[in-house]
C-alpha positions in Angstrom: 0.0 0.0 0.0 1.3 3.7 -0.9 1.2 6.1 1.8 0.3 10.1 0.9 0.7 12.8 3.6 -1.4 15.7 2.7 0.3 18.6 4.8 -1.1 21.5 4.8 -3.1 24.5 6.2 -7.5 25.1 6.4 -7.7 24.4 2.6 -6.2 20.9 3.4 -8.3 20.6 7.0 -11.9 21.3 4.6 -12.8 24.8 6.0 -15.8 25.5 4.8 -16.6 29.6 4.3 -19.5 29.5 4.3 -20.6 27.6 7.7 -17.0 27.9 8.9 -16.8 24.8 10.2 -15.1 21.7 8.5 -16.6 19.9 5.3 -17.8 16.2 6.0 -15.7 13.7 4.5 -16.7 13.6 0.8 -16.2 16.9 0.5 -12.4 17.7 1.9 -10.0 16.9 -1.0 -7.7 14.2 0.4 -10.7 12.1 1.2 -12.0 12.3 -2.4 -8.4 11.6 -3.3 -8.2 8.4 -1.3 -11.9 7.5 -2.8 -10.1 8.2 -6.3 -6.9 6.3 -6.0 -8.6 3.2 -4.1 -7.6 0.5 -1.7 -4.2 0.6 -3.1 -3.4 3.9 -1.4 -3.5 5.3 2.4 -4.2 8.9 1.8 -3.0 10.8 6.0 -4.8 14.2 6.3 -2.6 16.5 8.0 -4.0 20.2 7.7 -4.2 22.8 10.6 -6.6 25.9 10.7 -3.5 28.8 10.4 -0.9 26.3 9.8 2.4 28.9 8.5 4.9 27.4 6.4 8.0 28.6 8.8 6.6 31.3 10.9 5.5 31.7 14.5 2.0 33.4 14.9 1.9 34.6 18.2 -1.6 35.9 17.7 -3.5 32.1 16.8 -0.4 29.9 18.2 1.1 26.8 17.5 1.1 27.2 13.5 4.4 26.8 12.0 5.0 24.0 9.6 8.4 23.9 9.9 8.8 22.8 13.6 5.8 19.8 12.9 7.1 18.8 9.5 9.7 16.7 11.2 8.1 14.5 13.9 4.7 14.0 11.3 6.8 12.7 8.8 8.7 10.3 11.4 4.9 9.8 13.0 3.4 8.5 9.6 6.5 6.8 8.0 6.5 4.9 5.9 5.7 7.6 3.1 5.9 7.3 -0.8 4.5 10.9 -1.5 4.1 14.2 0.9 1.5 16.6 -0.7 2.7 20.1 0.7 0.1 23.0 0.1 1.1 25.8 2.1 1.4 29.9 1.9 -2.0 31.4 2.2 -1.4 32.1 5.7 1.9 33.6 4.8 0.5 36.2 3.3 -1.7 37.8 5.9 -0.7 41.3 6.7 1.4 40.3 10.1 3.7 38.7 8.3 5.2 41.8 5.8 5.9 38.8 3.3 6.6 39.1 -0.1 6.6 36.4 -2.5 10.0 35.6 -2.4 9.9 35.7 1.6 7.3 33.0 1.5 8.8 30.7 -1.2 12.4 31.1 0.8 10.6 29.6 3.9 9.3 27.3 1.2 13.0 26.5 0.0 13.5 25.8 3.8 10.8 23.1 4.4 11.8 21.6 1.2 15.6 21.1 2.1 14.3 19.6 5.5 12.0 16.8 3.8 14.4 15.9 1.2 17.1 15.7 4.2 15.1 13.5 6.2 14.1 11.6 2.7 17.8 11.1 2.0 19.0 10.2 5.1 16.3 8.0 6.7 14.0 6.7 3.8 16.7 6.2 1.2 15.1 9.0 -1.5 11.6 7.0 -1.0 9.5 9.9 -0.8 8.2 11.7 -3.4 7.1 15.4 -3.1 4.1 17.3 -4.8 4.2 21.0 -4.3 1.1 22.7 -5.1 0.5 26.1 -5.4 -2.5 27.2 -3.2 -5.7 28.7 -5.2 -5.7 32.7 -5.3 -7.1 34.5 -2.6 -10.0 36.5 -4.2 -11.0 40.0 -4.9 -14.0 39.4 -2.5 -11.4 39.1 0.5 -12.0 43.0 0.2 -15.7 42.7 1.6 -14.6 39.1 4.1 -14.5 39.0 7.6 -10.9 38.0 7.0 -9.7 40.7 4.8 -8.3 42.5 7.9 -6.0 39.8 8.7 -5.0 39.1 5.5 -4.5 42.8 4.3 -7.3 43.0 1.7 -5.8 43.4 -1.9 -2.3 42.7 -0.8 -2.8 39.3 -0.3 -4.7 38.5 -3.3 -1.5 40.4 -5.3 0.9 37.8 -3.2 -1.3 35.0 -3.6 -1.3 35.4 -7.8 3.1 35.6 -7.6 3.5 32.3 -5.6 3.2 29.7 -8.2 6.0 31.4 -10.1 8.5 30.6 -7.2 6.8 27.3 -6.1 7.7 26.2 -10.3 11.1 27.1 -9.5 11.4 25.5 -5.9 9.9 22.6 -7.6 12.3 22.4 -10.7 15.3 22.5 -8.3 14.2 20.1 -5.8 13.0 17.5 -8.2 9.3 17.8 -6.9 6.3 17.6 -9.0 4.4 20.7 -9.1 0.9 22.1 -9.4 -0.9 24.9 -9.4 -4.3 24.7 -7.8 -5.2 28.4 -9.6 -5.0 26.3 -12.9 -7.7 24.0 -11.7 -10.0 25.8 -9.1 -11.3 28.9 -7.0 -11.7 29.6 -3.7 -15.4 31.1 -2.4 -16.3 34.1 -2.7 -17.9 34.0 1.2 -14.8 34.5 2.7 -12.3 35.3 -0.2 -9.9 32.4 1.0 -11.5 28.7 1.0 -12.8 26.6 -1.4 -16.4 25.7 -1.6 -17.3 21.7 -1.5 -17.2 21.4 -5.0 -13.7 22.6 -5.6 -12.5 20.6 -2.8 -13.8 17.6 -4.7 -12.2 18.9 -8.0 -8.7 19.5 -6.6 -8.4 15.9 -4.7 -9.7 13.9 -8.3 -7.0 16.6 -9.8 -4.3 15.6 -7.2 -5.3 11.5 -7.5 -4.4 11.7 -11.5 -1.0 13.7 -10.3 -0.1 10.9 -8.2 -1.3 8.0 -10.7 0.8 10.0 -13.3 3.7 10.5 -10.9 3.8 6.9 -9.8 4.3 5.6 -13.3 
């Protein structure tokens, strides 16, 4: 059986904007991926509400990737891929990020999986680095466009595939870009709605079919 780790932030956990609470089951992505990919596959969902890729928050807590990356990746071994989606959070206004800020801490969490891949799983693990979908326009009118500094984050969102492509390219990871493939809602400017959940995990179960070949 092929193990996935889905790490990532509330897009990953099934936030739902419009109830704000999480989506059942056949609506969060890496359940409809495990549904898609079958018995043959053991699809771990590992998002967090907030979840940073590298920074501390000392407003909502315990968020940053970086420091859990390590022991969930010991925790769930044995792996065959990691799905990292991550950076939304990074560009809320706290953080004074720009694009190249996030995809450094980015760079960072990449050279500590492929470490621990090298060293410990023998270059098992392969990595899928999506792109998160664009923050929207409407984050101008959301209860979260204060936090996330209203058309500033939308301008940050739109710049991160471009790194990610890079990141990806010089890491040997396979790369996607959600924006190609889906939207988030516009009732909070940041999630997806149920039905682009289910889109993105059928997208992301062809990735890994195609990537396991």
């Amino acid at each position: 059986m092929r193990r996935i780790l889905c790490f990532g932030d509330s897009l990953t956990w099934g936030f739902d904007p419009e109830t704000r609470v999480r989506f059942e089951e056949d609506s969060r992505w890496p359940c409809v991926m495990q549904e898609a990919l079958g018995d043959g596959y053991k699809v771990i969902e590992e998002g967090q509400n907030g979840r940073t890729i590298a920074t501390e928050d000392p407003a909502e807590g315990e968020k940053n990737g970086l420091t859990y990356i390590g022991p969930c990746l010991e925790s769930h071994a044995p792996l065959d891929y990691v799905i990292l989606m991550l950076g939304s959070n990074d560009c809320k206004r706290k953080f004074s990020y720009s694009a190249m800020d996030i995809a450094g801490e980015m760079q960072i969490m990449l050279e500590k999986i492929q470490s621990y891949n090298r060293f410990m799983c023998n270059d098992r693990i392969r990595v899928i680095l999506v792109s998160p979908p664009h923050i929207a326009d409407s984050i101008k009118d959301s209860w979260l466009g204060d936090s996330f500094g209203y058309e500033n984050s939308v301008k940050l969102s739109k710049e991160l595939s471009s790194w990610y492509k890079q990141l990806a390219d010089m890491y040997g990871c396979t790369f996607v870009d959600a924006a190609e493939y889906v939207k988030v809602s516009d009732a909070d400017g940041v999630h997806m709605n149920s039905e682009a959940q289910r889109k993105l995990g059928n997208i992301l179960a062809e990735v890994v079919l195609k990537a396991g070949k």
